[in-house]
C-alpha positions as CSV (number, residue, x, y, z in Angstrom):
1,X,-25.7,12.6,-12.9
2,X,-27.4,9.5,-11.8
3,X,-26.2,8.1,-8.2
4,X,-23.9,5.0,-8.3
5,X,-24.8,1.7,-7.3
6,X,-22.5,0.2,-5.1
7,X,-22.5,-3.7,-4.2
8,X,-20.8,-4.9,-0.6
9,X,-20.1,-8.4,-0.2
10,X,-19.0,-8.9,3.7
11,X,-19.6,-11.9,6.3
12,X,-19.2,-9.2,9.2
13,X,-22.9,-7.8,9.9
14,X,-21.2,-4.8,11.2
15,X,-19.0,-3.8,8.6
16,X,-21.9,-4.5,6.1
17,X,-24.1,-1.8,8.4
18,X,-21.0,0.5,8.2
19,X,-19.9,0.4,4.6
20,X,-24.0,0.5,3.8
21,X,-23.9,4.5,5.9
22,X,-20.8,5.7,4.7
23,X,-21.5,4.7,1.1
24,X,-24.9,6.2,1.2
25,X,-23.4,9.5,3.4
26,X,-21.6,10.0,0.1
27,X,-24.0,9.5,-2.5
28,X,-24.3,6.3,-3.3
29,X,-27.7,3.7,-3.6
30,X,-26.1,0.8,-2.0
31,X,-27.3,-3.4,-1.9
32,X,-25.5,-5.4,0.7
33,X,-24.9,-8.9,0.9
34,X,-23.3,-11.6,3.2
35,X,-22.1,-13.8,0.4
36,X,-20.6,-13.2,-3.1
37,X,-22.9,-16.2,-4.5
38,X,-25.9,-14.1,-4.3
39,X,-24.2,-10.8,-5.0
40,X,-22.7,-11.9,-8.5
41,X,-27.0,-12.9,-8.9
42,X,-28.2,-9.7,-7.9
43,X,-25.4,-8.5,-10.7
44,X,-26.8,-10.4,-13.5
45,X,-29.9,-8.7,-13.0
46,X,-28.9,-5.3,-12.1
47,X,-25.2,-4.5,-12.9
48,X,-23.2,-2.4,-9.9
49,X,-20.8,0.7,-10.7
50,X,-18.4,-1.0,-8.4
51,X,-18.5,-3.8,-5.7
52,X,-16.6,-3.6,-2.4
53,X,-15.8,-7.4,-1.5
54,X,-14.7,-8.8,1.6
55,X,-11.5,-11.4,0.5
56,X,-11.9,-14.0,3.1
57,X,-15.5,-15.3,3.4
58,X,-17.5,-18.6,3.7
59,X,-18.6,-20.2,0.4
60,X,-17.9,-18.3,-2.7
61,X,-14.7,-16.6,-1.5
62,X,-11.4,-15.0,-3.2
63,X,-10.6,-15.5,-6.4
64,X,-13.4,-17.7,-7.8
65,X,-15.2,-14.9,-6.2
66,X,-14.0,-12.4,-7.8
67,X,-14.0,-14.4,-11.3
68,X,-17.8,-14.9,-11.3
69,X,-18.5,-10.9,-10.4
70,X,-16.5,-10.4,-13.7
71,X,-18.6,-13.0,-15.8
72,X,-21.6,-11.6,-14.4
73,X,-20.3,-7.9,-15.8
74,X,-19.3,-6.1,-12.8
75,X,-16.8,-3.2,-13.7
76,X,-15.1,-2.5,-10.8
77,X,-14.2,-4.6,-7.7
78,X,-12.3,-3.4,-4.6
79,X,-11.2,-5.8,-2.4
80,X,-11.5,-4.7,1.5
81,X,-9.4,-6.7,3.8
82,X,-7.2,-6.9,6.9
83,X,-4.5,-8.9,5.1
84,X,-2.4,-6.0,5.4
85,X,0.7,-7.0,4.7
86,X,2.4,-6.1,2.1
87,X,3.0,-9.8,0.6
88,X,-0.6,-10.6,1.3
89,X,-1.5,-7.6,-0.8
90,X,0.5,-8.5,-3.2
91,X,-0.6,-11.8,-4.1
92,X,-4.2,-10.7,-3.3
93,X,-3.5,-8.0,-6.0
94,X,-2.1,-10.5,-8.7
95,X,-5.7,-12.2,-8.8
96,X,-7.5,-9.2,-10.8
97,X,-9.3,-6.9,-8.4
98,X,-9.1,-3.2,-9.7
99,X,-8.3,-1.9,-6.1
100,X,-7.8,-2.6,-2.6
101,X,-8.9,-0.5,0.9
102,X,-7.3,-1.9,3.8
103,X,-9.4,-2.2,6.9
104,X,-10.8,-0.8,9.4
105,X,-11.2,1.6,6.1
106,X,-12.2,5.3,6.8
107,X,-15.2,7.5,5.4
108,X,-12.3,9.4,3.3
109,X,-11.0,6.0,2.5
110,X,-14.0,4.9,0.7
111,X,-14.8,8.9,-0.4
112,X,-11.5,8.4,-2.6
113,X,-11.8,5.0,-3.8
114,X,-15.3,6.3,-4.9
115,X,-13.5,9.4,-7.0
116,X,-11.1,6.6,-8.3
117,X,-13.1,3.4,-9.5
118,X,-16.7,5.0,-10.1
119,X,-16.5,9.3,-10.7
C-alpha cells in the first residue's frame, strides 16, 4: 500500500513543523504550507489523500478556503482549530469539512483521524 499524502495548511510555523513529524512518524509523505491559496495549487497538480487546515488564517481562510480545496479535488479535509467550543464547532462544521481535531491535537489524535479519513 502506497503511503498517503497529506497536505497542512497552518499560519503557525510551529504547528506546521509539528503536524509535518507526527504525520510522517505515522507514515505519511507530507507538503506543508502557510496559506491555503497555494495549497489548493499544489492540489491541482498533485491531489492529497486528506488536508489538515488551519480555520483561521490570513488570506484565503474558512470557508472560501475550504470551497476551492474541493474544486481543486481534494477528498478529505480536517479542520484543526482552537475554536473549541461547542457552538464554534458547530457552525464551523455546517460549512462542509469532513472532520475536525481540536488543538493542541495529540500524535493519537491525528493517528485516528488518519484511520478515519484516509485508511
Amino acid at each position: 500500500m502506497s503511503r498517503p499524502l497529506v497536505y497542512v495548511i497552518d499560519d503557525e510555523p510551529a504547528i506546521r513543523l509539528y503536524l509535518d513529524a507526527a504525520l510522517r512518524a505515522l507514515g505519511c509523505d507530507v507538503a506543508v504550507f502557510s496559506g491555503a491559496a497555494v495549497c489548493v495549487e499544489a492540489a491541482r497538480k498533485t491531489r492529497p489523500d486528506l488536508v489538515l487546515m488551519d480555520w483561521l488564517m490570513p488570506g484565503l481562510s474558512q470557508k472560501p478556503a475550504l470551497e476551492a480545496l474541493r474544486a481543486a479535488g481534494v477528498p478529505r479535509i480536517v479542520v484543526c482549530s482552537a475554536l473549541v467550543l461547542p457552538d464554534d464547532v458547530e457552525r464551523l462544521m455546517a460549512t462542509g469539512p469532513d472532520g475536525f481535531l481540536a488543538k493542541p491535537c495529540t500524535l493519537e489524535d491525528i493517528e485516528t483521524a488518519l484511520a478515519r479519513w484516509v485508511r
